[in-house]
Backbone bond lengths (Angstrom), bond angles and torsions (degrees), N, CA, C in turn:
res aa  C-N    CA-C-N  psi(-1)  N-CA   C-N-CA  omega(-1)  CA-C   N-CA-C  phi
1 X - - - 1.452 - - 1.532 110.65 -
2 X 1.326 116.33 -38.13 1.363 121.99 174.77 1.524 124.02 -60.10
3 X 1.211 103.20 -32.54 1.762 124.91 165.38 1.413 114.12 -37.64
4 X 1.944 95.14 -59.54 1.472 105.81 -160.18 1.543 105.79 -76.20
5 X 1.426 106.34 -38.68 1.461 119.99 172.39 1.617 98.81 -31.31
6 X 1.419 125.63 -76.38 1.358 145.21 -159.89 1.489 83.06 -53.60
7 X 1.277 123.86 -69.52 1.510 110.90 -162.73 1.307 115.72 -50.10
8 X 1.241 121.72 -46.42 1.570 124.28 -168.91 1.477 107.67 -55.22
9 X 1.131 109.94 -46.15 1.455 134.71 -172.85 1.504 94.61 -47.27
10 X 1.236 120.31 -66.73 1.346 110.59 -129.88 1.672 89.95 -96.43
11 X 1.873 125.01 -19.99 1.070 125.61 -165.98 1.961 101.00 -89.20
12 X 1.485 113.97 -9.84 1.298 133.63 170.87 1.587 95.24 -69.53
13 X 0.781 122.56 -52.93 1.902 128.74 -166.92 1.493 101.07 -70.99
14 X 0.935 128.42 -15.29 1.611 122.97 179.65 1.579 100.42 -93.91
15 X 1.328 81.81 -46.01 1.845 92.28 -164.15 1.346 104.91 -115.99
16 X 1.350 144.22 80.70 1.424 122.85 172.99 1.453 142.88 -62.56
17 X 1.784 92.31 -0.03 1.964 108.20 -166.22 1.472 85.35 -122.37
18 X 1.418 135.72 20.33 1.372 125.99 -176.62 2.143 106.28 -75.95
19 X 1.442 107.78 103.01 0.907 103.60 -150.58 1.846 89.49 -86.04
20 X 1.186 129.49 -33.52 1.571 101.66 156.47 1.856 145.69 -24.94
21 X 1.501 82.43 -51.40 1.722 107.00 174.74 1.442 100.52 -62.29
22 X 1.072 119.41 -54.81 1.556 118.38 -166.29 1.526 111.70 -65.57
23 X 1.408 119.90 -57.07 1.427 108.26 167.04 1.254 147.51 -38.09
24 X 1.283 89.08 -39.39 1.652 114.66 -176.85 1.693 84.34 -71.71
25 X 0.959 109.49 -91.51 1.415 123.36 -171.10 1.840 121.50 -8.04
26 X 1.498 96.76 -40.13 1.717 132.45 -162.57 1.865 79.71 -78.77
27 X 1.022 94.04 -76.46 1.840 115.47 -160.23 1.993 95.37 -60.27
28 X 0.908 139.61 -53.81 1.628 141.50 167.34 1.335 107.36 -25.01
29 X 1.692 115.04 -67.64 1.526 116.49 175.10 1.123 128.38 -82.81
30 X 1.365 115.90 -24.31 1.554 103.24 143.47 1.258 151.29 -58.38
31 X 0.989 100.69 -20.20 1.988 124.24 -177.69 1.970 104.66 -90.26
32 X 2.060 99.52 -18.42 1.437 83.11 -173.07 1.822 95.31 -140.86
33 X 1.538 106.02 70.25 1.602 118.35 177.51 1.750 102.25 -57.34
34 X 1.249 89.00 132.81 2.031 94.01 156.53 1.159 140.42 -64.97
35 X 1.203 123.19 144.40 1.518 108.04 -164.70 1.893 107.58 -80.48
36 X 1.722 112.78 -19.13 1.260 84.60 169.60 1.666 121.76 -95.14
37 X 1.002 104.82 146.68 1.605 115.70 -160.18 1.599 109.71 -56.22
38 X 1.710 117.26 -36.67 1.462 96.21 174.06 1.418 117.04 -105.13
39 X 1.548 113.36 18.46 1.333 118.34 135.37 1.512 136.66 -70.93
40 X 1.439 118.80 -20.57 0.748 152.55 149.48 1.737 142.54 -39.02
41 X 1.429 100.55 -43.65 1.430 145.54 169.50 1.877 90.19 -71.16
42 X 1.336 102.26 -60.60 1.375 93.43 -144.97 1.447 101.30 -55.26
43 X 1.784 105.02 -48.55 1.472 107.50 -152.13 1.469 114.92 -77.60
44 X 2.116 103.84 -20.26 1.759 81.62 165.84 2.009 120.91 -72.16
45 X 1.687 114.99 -15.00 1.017 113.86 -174.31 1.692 97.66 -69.10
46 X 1.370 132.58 -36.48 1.234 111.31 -168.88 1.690 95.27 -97.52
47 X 1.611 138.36 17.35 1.366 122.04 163.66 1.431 92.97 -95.14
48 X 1.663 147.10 20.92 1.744 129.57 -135.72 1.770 62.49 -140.08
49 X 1.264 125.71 -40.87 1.300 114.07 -166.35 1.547 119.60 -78.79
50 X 1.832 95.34 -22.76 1.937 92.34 -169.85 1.445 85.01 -69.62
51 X 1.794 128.15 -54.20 1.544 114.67 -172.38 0.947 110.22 -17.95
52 X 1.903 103.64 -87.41 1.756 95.88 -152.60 1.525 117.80 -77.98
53 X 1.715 128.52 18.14 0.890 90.84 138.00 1.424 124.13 -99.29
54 X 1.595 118.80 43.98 1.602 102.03 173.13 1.650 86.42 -103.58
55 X 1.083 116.00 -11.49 1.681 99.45 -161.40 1.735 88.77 -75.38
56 X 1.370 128.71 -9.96 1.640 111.98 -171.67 1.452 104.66 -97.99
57 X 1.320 109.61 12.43 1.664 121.90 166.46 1.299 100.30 -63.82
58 X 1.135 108.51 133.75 1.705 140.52 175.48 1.831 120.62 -81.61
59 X 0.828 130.28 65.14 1.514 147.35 -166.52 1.673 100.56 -6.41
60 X 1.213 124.68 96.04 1.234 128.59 158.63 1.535 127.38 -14.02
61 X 1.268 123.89 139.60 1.164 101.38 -173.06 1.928 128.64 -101.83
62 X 1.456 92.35 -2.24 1.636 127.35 148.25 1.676 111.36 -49.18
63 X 1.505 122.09 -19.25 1.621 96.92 -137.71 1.879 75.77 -135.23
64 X 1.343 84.46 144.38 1.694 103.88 -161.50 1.721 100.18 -84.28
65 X 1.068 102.58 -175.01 1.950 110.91 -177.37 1.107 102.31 -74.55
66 X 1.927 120.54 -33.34 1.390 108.50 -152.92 1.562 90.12 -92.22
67 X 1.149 119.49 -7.79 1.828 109.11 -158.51 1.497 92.25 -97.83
68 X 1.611 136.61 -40.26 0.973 139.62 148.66 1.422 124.29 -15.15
69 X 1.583 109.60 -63.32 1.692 97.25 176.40 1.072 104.88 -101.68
70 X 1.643 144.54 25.11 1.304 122.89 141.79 1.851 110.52 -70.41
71 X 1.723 111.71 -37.07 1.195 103.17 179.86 1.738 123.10 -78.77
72 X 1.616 121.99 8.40 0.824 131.01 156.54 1.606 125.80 -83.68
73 X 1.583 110.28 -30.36 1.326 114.31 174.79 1.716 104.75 -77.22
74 X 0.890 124.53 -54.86 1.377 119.61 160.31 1.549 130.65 -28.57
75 X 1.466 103.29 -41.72 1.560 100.92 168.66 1.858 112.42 -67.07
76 X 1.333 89.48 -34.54 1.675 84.01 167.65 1.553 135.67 -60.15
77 X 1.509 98.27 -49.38 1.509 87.11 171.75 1.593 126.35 -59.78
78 X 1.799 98.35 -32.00 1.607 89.06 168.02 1.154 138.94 -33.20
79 X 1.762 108.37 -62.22 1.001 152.31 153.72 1.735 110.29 -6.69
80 X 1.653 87.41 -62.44 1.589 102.79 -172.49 1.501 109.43 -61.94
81 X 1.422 118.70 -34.68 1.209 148.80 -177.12 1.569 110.52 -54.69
82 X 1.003 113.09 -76.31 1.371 130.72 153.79 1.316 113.08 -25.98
83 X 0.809 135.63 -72.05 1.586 142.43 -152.55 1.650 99.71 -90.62
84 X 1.351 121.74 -22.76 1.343 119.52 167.37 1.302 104.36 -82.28
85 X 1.321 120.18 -31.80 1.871 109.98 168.04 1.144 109.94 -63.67
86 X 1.179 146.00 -34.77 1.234 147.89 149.38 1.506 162.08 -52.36
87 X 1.458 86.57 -7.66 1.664 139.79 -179.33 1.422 106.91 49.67
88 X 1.358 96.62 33.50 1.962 99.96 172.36 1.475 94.68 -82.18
89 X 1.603 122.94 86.12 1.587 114.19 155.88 1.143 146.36 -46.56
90 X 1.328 125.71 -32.26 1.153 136.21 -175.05 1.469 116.82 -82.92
91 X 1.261 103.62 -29.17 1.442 115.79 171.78 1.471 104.18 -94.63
92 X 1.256 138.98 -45.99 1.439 115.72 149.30 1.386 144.85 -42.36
93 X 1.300 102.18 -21.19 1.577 100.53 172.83 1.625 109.03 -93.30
94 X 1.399 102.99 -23.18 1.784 103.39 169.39 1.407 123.39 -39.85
95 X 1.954 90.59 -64.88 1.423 100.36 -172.76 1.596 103.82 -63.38
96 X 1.558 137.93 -52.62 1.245 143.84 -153.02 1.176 97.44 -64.78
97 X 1.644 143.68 -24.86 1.166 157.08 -148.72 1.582 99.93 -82.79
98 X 1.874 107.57 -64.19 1.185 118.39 156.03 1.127 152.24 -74.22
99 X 1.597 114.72 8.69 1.442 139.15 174.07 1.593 103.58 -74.18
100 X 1.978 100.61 -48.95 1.374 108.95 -161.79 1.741 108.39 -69.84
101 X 1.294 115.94 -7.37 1.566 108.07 -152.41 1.658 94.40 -89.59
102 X 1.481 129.29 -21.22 1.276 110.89 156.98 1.891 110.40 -107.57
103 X 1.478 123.08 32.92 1.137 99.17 -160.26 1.826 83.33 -149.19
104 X 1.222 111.48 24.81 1.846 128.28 -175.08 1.292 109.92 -30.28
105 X 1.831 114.65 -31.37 1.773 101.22 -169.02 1.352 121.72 -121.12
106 X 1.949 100.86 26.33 1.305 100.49 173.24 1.118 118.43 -80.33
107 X 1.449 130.81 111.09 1.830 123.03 -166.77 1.142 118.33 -96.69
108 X 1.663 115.38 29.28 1.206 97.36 134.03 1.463 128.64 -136.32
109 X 1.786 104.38 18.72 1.386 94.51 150.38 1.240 103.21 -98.76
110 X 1.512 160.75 33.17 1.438 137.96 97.91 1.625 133.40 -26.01
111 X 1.278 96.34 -54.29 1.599 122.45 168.15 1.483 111.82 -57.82
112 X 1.712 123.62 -32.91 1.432 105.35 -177.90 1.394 101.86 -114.43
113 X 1.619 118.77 -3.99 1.839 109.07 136.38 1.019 129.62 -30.17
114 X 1.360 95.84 -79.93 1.528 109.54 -170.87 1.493 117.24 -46.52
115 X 1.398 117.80 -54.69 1.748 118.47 176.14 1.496 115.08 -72.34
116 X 1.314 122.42 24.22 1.714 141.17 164.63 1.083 81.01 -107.10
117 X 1.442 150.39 -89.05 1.173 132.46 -138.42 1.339 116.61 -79.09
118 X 1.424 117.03 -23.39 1.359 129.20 159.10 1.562 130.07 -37.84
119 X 1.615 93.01 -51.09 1.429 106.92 169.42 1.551 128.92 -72.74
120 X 1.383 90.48 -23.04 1.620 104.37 170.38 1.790 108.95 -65.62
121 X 1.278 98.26 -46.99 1.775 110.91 179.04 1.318 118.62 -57.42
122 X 1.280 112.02 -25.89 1.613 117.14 -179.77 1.690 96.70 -71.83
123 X 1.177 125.52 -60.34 1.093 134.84 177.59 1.535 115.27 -49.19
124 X 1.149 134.79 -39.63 1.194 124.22 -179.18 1.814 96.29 -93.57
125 X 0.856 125.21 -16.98 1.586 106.37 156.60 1.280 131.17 -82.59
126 X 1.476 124.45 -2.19 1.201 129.81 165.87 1.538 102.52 -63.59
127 X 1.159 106.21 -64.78 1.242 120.32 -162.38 1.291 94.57 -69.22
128 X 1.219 167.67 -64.10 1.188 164.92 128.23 1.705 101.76 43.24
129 X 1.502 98.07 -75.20 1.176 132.27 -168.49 1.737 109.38 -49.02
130 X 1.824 98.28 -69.18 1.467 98.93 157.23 1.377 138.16 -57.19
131 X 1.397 104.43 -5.10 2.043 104.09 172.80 1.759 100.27 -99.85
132 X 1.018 112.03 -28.03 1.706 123.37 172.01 1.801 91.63 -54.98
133 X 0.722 122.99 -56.79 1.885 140.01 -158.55 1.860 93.69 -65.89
134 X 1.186 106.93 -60.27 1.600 119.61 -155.30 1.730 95.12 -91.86
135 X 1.182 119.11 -0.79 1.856 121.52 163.36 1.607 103.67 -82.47
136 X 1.688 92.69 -48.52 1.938 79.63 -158.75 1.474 87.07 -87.64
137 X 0.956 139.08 -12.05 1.648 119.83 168.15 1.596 100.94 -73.04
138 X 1.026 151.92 -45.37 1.697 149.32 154.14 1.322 103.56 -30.02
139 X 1.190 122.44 -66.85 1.700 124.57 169.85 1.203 107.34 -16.35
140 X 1.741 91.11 -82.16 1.602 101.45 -167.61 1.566 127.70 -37.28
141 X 1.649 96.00 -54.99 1.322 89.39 -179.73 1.840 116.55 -100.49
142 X 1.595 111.06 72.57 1.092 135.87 -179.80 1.106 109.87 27.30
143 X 1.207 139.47 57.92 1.768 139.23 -160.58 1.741 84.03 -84.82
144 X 1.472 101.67 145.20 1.017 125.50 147.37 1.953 126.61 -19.12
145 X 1.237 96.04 144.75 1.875 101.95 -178.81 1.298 104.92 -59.77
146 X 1.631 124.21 -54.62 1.141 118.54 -158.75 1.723 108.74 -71.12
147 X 1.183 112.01 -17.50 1.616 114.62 179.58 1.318 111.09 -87.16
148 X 1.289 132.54 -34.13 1.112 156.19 -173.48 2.388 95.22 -72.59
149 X 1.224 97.25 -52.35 1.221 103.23 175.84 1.700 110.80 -50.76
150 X 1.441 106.23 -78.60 1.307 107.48 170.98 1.609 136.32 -38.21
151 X 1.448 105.34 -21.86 1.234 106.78 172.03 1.856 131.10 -66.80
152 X 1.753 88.62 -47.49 1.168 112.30 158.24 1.903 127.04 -60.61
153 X 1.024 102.72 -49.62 1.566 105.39 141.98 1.439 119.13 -24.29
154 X 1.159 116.23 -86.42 1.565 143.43 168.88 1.564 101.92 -28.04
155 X 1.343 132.26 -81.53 1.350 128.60 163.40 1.440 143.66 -30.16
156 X 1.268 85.11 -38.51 1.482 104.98 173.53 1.860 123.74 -62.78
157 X 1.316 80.81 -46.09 1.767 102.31 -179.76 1.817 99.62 -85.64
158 X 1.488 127.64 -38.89 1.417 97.39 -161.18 2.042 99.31 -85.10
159 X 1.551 110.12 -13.98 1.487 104.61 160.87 1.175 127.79 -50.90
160 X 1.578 114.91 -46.74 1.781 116.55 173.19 1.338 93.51 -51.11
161 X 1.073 132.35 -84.33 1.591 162.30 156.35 1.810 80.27 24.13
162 X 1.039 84.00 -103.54 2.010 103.40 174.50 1.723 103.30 -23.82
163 X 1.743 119.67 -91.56 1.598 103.34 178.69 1.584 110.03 -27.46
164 X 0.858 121.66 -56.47 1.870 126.41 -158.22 1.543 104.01 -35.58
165 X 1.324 80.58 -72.40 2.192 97.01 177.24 1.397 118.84 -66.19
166 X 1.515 107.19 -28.99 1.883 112.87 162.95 1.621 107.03 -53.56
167 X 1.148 117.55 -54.84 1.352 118.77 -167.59 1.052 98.99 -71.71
168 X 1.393 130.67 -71.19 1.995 132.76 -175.83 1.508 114.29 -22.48
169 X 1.637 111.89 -43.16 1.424 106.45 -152.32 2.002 93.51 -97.38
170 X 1.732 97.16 -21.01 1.738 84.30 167.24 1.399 122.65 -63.37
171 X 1.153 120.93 -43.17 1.177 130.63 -161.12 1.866 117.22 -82.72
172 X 1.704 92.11 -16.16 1.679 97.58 173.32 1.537 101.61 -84.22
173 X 1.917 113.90 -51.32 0.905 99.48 171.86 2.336 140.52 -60.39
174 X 1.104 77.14 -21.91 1.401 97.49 157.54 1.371 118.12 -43.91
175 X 1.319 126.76 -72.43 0.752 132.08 165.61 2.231 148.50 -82.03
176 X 1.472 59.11 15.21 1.780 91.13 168.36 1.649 93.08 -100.64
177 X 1.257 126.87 -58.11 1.366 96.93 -172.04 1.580 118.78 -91.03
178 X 1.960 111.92 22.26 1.656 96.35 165.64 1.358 87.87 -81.91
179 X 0.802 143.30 -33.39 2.001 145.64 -158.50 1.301 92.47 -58.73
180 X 1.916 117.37 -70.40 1.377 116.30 -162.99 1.643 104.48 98.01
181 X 0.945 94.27 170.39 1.531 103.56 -178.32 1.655 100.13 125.49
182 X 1.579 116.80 168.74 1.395 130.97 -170.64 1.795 121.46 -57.63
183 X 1.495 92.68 -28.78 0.969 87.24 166.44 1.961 138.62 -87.25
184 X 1.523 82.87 35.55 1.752 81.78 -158.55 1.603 108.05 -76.28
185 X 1.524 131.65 -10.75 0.939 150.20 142.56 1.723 133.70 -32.09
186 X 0.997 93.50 -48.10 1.586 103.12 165.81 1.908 112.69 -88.30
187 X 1.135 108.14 -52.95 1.466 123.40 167.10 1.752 103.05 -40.82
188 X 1.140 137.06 -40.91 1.450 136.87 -169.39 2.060 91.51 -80.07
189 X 1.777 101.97 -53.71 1.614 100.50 -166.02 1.478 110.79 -44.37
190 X 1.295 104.68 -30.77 2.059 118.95 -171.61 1.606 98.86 -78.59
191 X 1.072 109.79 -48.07 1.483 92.91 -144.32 1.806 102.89 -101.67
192 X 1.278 126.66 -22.90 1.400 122.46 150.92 1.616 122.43 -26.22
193 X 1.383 123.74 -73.42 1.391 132.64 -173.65 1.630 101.79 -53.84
194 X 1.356 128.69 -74.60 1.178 141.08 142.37 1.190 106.99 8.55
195 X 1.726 129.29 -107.62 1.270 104.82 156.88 1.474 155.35 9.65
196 X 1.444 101.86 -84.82 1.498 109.41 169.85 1.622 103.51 -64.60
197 X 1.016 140.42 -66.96 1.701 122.94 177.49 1.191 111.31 -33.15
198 X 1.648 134.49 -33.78 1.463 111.96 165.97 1.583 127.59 -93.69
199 X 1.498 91.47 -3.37 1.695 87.66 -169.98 1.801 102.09 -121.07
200 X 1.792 111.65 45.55 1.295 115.02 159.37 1.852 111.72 82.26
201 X 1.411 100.04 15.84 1.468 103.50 -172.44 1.481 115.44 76.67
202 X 1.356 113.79 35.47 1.498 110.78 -168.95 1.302 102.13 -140.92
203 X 1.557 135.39 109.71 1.529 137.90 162.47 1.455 112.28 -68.51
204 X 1.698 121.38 27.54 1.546 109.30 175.91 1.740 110.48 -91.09
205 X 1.164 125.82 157.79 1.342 120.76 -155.71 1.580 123.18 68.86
206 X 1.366 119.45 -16.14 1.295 110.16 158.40 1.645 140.98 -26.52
207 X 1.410 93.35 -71.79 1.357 95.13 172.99 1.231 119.47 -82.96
208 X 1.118 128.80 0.64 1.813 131.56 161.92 1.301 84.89 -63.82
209 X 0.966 135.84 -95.43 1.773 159.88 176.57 1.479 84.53 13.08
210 X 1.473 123.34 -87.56 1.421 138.22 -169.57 1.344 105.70 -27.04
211 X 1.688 102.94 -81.57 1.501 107.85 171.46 1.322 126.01 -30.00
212 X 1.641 122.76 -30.55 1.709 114.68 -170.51 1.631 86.96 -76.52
213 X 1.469 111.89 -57.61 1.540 117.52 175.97 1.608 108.70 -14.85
214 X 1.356 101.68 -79.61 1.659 117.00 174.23 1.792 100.13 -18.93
215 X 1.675 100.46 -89.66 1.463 118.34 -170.09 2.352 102.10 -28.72
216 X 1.264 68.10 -62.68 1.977 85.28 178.83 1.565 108.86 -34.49
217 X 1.554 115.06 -53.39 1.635 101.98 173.57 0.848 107.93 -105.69
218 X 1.978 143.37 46.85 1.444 127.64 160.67 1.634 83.49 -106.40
219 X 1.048 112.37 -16.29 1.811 114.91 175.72 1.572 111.86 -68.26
220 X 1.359 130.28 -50.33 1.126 142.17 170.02 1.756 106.92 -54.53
221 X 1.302 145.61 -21.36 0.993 159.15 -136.24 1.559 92.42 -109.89
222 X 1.589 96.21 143.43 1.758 102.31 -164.16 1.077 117.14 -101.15
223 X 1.384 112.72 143.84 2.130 110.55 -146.44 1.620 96.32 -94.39
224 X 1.142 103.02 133.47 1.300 113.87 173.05 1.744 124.74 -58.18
225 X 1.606 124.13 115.67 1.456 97.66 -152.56 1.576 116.41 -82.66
226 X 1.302 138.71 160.28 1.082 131.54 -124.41 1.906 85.36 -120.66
227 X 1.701 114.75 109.90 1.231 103.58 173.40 1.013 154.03 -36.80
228 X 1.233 144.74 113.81 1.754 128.79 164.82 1.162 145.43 -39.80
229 X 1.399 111.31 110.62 1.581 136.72 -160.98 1.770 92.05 -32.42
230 X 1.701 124.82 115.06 1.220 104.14 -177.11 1.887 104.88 -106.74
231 X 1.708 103.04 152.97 1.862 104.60 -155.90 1.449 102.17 -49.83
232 X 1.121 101.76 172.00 2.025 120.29 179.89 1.750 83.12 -87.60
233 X 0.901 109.93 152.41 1.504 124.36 147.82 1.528 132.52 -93.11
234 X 0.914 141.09 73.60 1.844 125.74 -141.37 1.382 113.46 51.87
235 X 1.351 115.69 -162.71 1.475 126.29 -159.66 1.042 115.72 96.58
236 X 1.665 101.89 -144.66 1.788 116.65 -168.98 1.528 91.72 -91.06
């Protein structure tokens, strides 16, 4: 890692807008976080910096529309990458959100969607939990309409809140395990319970579910274009 460090470094000093160097560079330390945590800190803060400055890269004038926003969707998943090393969720599920919309069958940025939004879900069911707690204690002690109102208010919205991210993280994980890949193990631990809490305590239709998933991104999948009839040479 120290190697690449040196390289970036020194190929940054020639070139500071070299938007190759920077990606690589961005995507290297993101793909390989430290295990100690405020080592950790550091290197997604200095992989969070090669991004944006690649995003103030100026579109080459070599490089076509379509190659352009593949190398813009790419800065996103980094992005997403980053900020999930960092456990900024909300901003990880942003970027991963928009990584996936041209990049649908990578399964495992589906897979590290879904456990961003997952983690978000834990959190809004805590709190869920504690406004559930602090209503019927209001109950109890006959609180007032207008408090009593707001509470219900309060419930109302962090349940959507809750389905919203229940559904998001089935359906990423869903489709993390029609893809497959290593992580299909963790992807099953999430999205089983999940499931059955919406579908009555029952995992039947599950794996149909997957499979439509499957069908759903071999549809999204880019058609191979179909050659041109080439001339006869003599003959019939």
């Amino acid at each position: 890692m120290k190697q690449v460090d040196e390289y970036g470094d020194r190929a940054l000093t020639a070139d500071p807008n070299n938007l190759s160097v920077l990606m690589t560079m961005s995507r290297t330390i993101a793909e390989n976080p430290p295990a100690d945590p405020a080592a950790r800190n550091t290197a997604m803060d200095k992989a969070l910096g090669y991004v944006q400055r690649a995003q103030k890269v100026a579109k080459p004038d070599n490089t076509t529309d379509t190659e352009w926003q593949g190398t813009q969707s790419r800065m996103h998943g980094v992005l997403g990458l980053v900020y999930f090393n960092k456990s900024q969720w909300p901003e990880a599920g942003t970027e991963f959100a928009e990584y996936l919309k041209a990049n649908p069958s990578d399964g495992l940025g589906q897979y590290r969607y879904g456990a961003t939004v997952y983690t978000q879900l834990q959190t809004t069911l805590a709190t869920l939990q504690q406004v559930n707690t602090e209503a019927r204690q209001a109950q109890a002690a006959q609180a007032d309409e207008i408090k009593m109102n707001y509470y219900a208010e309060k419930l109302v919205s962090l349940n959507t809140e809750f389905e919203t991210r229940r559904d998001v993280t089935i359906d990423a994980m869903a489709k993390a395990l029609a893809i497959g890949g290593p992580f299909a193990t963790q992807a099953r631990t999430i999205i089983e319970p999940l499931y059955k809490q919406k579908n009555k305590d029952s995992l039947e239709g599950l794996d149909p579910f997957i499979l439509a998933k499957k069908a759903e991104l071999a549809a999204l999948a880019p058609v191979a274009p179909v050659a041109a009839p080439t001339a006869r040479t003599g003959g019939r």
